[in-house]
N, C-alpha and C positions, 0 to 999 in steps of 0.2 A: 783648637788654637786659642792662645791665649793674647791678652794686650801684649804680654812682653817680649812675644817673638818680634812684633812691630816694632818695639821701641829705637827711634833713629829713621827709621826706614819710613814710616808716612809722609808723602806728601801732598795726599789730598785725603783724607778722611772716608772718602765715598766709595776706595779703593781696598778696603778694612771689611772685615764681617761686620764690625761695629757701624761701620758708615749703613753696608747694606739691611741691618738689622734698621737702624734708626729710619731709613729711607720708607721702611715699609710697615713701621710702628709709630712712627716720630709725628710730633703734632698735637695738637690741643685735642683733638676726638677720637685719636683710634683708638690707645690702650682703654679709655671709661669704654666706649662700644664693644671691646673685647671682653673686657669685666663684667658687662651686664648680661651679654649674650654669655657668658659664663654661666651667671646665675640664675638666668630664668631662658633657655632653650627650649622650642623653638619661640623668636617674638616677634611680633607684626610693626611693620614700621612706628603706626602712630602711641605704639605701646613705647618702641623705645623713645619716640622724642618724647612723651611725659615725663618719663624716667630720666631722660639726661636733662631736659629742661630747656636750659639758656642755650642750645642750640638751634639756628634754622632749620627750616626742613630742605634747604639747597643743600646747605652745610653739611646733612646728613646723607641726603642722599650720595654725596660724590663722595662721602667718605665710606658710604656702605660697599661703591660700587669699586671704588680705590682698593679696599680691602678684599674685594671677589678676584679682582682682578691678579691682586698677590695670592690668590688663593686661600686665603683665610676665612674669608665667609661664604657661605651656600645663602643661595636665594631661589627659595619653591614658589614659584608661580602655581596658585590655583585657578582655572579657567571657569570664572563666574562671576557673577553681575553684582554688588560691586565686586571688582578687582579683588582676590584676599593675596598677600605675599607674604611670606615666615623667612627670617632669618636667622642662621644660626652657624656654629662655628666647624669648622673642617676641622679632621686629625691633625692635620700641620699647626694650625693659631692653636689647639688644644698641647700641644707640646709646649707654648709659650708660658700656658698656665701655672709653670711652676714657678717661671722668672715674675710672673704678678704676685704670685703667693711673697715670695721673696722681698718685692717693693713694698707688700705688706707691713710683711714683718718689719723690716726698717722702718717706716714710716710709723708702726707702733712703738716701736723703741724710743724714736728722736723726735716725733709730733710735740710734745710737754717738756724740752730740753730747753 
């Protein structure tokens, strides 16, 4: 489906693949979280909060588990002392990968405009 089958006919946004795509993408941390678990699969929590940085570790965790939740992210529990946990991206967020590639390229294009 595309936007322009919609056009006229929204009235709430949320109601749109666009609304529910955003719903389960949208936000300051999931797509960077999607992007890094792109590039370095599988990663342990405290590896991604170095990597993303200026985020909490609350922040992260409700976004890691937001994202399990949509099905996007796997989380392997190892049963050992300390705790080890890897996370990393399901075939479904891997389908997404190409719409990041995509924001890429834009944002290569128009970044120095």
């Amino acid at each position: 489906m595309s936007m322009a089958e919609y056009k006229g006919k929204v009235k709430n946004i949320q109601d749109t693949p666009f609304g529910f795509t955003l719903s389960v993408i949208g936000g300051k941390w999931k797509m960077v979280i999607i992007y890094l678990l792109a590039e370095n699969q599988p990663v342990r929590f405290n590896d991604l909060k170095r990597q993303i940085g200026a985020i909490t570790y609350k922040t992260l965790s409700s976004q890691l588990k937001e994202l399990e939740a949509d099905g996007l992210v796997k989380r392997k529990e190892y049963p050992q002392v300390p705790p080890k946990v890897e996370y990393s991206l399901t075939d479904k967020a891997k389908t997404l990968l190409p719409v990041l590639e995509e924001l890429c390229e834009w944002g290569a294009k128009n970044q120095n405009k």
